[in-house]
N, C-alpha and C positions, 0 to 999 in steps of 0.2 A: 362166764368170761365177759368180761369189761371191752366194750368198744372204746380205740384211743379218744385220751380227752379232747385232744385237737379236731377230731373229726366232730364229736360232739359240739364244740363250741362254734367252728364252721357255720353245720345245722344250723343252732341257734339263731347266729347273724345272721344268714340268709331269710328266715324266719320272718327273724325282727325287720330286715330291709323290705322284705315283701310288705309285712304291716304297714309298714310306714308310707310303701309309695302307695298304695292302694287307699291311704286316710289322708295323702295329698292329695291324689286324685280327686276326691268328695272336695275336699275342701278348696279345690283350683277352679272348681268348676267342672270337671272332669268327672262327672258323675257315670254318663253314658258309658263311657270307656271304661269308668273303674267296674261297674257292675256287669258288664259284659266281658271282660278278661276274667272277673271272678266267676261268674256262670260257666263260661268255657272249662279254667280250671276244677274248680267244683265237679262237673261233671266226668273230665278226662282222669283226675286222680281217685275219684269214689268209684269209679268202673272201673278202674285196675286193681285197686285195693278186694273190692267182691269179684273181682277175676280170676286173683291170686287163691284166694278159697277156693274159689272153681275149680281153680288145676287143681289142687290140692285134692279135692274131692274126686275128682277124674281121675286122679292116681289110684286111688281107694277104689273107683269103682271096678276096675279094670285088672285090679290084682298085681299091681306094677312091681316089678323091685328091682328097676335098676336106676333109680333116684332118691332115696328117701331124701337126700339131701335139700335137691330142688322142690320135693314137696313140704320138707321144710320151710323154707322159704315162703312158699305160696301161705304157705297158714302163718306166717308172722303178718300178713296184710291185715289181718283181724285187728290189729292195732290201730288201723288209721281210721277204720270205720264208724267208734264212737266219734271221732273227730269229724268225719264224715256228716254225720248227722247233726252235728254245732253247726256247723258252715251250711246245712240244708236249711236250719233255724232261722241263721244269720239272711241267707238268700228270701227268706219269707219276710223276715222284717221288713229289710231294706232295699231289696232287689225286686222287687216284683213289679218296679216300672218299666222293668224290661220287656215284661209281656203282655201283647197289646188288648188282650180279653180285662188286664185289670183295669182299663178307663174304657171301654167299647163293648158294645154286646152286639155279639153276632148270632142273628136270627137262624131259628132252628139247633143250634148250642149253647142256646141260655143258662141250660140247669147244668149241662157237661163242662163247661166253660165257668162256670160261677166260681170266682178267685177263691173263696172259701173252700168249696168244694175237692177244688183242683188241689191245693196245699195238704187239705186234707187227708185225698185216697194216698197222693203220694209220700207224703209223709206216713203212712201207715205202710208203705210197699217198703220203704227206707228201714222202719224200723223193723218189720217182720223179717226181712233181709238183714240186718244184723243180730236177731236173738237169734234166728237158725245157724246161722255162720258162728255166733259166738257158740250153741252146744254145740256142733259138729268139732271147733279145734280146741274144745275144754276136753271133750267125749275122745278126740286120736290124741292128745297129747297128757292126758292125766297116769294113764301107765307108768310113760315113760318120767312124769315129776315125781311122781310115787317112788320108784325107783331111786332117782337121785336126790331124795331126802331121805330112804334108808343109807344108801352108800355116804352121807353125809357125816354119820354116826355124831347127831346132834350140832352138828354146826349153826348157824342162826340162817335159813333162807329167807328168799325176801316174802313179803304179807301173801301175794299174790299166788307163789308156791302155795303157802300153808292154807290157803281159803282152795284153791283148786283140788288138793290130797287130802281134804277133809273125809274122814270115815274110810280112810285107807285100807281095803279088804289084804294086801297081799299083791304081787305082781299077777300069778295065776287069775285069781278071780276077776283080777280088775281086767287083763287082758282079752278071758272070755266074756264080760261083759261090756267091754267096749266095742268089740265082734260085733254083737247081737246089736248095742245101739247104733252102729253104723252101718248095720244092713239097712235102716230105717233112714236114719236122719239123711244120708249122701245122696241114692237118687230125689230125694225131697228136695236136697239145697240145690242138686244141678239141675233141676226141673222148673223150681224157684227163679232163679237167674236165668235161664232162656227167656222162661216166661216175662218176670215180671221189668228184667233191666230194657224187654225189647215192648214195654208197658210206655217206661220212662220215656224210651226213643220216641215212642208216640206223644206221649202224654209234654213233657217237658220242651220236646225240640220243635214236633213237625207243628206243636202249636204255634206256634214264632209265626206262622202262617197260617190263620185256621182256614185260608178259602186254597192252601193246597194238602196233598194227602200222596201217599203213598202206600202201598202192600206189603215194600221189602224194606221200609227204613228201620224200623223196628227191630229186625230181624238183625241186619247189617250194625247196627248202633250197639246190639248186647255185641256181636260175632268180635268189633272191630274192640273192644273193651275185655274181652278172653283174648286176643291177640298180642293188644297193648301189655296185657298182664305177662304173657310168658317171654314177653322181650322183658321187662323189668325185673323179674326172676331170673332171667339170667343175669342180668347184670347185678345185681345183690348179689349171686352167687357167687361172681366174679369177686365183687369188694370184700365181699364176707374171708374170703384168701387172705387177705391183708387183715383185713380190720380184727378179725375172728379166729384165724390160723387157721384154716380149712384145706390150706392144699394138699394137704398129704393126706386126707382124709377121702379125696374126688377121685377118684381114677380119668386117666385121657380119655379114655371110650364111651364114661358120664356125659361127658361133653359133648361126645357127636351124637348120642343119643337126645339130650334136650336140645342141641338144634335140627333135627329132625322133627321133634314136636313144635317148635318154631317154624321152621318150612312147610308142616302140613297145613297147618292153619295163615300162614300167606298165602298159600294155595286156596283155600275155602275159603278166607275173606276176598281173596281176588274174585273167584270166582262167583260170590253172593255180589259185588261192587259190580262187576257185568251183567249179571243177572237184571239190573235194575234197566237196562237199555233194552234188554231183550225183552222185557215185558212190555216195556213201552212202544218197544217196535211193531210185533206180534199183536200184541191189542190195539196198537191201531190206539193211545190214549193221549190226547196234546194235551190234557187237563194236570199229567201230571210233568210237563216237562218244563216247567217254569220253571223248577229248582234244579235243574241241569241246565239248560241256558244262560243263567244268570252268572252258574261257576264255571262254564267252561268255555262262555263266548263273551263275556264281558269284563271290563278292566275293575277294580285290580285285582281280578278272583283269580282269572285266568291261569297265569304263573305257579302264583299258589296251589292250585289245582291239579295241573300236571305235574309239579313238583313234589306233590303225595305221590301222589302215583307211582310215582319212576321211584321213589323213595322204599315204596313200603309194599312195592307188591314187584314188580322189574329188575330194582339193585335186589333182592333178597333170591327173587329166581335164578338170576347168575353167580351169586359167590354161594349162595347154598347147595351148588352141585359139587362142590366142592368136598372132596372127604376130611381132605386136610385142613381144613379151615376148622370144620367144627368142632375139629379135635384141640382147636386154640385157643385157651381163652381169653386171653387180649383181644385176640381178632373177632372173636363172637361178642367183649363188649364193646366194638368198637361198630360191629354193625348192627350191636341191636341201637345202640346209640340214635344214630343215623334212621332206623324204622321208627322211634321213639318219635324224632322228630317229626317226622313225616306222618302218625298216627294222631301226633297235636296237632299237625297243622289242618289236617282232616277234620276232628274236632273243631277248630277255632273254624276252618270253612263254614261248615253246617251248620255252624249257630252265627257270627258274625252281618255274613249278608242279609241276614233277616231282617238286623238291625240296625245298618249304618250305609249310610248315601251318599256321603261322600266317594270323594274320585283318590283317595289316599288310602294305604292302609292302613289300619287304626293297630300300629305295634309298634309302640316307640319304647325308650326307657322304664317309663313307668309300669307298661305289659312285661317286658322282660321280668322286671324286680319279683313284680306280684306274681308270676309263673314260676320264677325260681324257689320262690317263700313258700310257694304249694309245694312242691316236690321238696323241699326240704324236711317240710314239717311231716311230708308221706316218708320220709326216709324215718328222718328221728324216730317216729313214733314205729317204724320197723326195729330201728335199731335197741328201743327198748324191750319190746319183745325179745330178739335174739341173744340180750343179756341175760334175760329170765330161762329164757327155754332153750336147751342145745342143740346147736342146729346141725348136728350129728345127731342123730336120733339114738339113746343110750339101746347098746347089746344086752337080750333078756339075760339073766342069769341063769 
């Protein structure tokens, strides 16, 4: 099924607006701010995009069946990732004045630090993390295209079908053996992503600063990017209603079941986000509190600061006690919306002050454009997926 053309063409624009203010930027003079809105983005939509695989995979692990739908969803993220890694490309060309190890060497992290070096492990974490993610939703979703290219009875699918059902054994066989490979591949890919996205948090962000460090950022940085992922999941699943004809397909009780995996994990990202004082406190370590300082007692971080907060971990504990709420789904996209925000803004926290010394906050027009051109292009490139593959998962025969 065809997502509307008008929603498509939307996408596009927003897209193309993002390009453009982000190639003003460079060209205004506005280098600093184009290439740190891009980093911000960069990072906040490639970690929801390998989020959405997470749940996906977390569905699998666990024996789940009362979403296939939403685990649908999660594995159409596989789509943004090769993109993901253009824009990791793009950020090595052009971006890397952002990080202050590329003009400065700091003693004692010469070799660990070395721009080349650094590009490189991560770039190899980026890619390894997309070949795993791309077998794991080739390996759960080839059955079910197998399938709907026999019920097809020769109709013409697209390229992508007919490379994926290549050497088509039968629904059976293929079923049992997609069993067997995803007892392997799933804890490998959710083991993958704890590890290596809470590599990134280290390797990419806490460097922004190599003379401060942390224990739990890492940790918090994959946790807050699984979080970000199943608020986006829901809201795709929401659009998918409309855009894809799904509602009759969802039952109400779907609903309060995926906001319940939503509330658990505000719950555990709240609690990992606290966690980070009580170390500090308990050890007794001032070495690490410069980057809490800086965001919760100084201008213009401050606002911003508790404005996550209350966002994405406070408003979610009060309307998610709610039965009836989650059973809504206007009203679940309407706060995942609102967490969304409040997950960027976190994001843009952690990475921005590293950066920028001014008494302003540096999000004007131009931040907006290029933020919306990310998440557009993260949509699109879902929405092409979800044309190819049904996001009703087909019944065996």
């Amino acid at each position: 099924m065809k997502a509307p053309s008008r929603v498509k063409r939307t996408l596009l624009l927003a897209t193309g607006a993002g390009l453009a203010a982000f190639v003003w930027g460079l060209a205004a003079g506005e280098t600093q701010r184009a290439w740190q809105i891009y980093f911000v983005n960069f990072l906040f939509w490639s970690g929801i995009a390998q989020g959405g695989v997470a749940m996906a995979a977390v569905y699998r692990m666990t024996n789940a069946g009362w979403g296939d739908h939403f685990r649908r969803v999660g594995e159409g993220m596989i789509a943004f990732l090769p993109v993901s890694f253009l824009l990791y490309c793009g950020l090595v060309a052009g971006g890397g004045g952002i990080f202050p190890w590329m003009h400065e060497v700091f003693h004692g992290k010469e070799v660990w630090l070395d721009p080349i070096f650094v590009f490189a492990r991560d770039g190899a974490v980026f890619l390894f993390l997309l070949w795993i993610s791309g077998r794991f939703v080739l390996t759960t979703v080839r059955p079910e295209l197998g399938l709907l290219k026999e019920r097809a009875h020769g109709k013409e699918l697209s390229w992508w079908v007919e490379r994926a059902t290549r050497d088509w054994k039968g629904w059976e066989k293929e079923s049992a053996l997609s069993i067997r490979r995803l007892a392997r591949l799933t804890p490998l890919l959710l083991i993958s992503f704890a590890v290596l996205y809470s590599f990134i948090g280290f390797d990419l962000v806490m460097s922004l600063d190599p003379h401060w460090f942390s224990t739990l950022f890492g940790w918090l940085y994959f946790l807050h990017a699984f979080y970000a992922a199943l608020v986006v999941v829901t809201m795709l699943a929401v659009l998918s209603r409309t855009w894809f004809g799904t509602a009759v397909d969802v039952a109400e009780h779907r609903w309060h079941d995926m906001g319940r995996f939503v509330f658990g994990f505000c719950l555990l990202s709240g609690g990992f986000f606290w966690s980070q004082f009580l170390v500090i406190w308990y050890g007794n370590l001032p070495e690490e509190t410069s980057y809490l300082l800086k965001r919760f007692y100084s201008q213009p971080w401050e606002p911003l600061m508790w404005a996550s907060i209350v966002l994405a971990y406070l408003f979610p504990l009060a309307v998610f006690l709610s039965r009836r709420v989650k059973q809504m789904p206007k009203a679940m996209f309407v706060i995942c919306t609102m967490i969304l925000v409040a997950l960027f803004l976190e994001r843009f926290i952690a990475v921005v002050p590293f950066l920028w010394d001014e008494p302003v906050i540096p999000f004007g027009v131009m931040e907006l454009l290029v933020t919306l051109g990310f998440g557009a292009l993260f949509v699109r490139s879902w929405v092409a997926f979800a044309e190819r593959v049904p996001l009703i998962p087909a019944e065996p025969p």
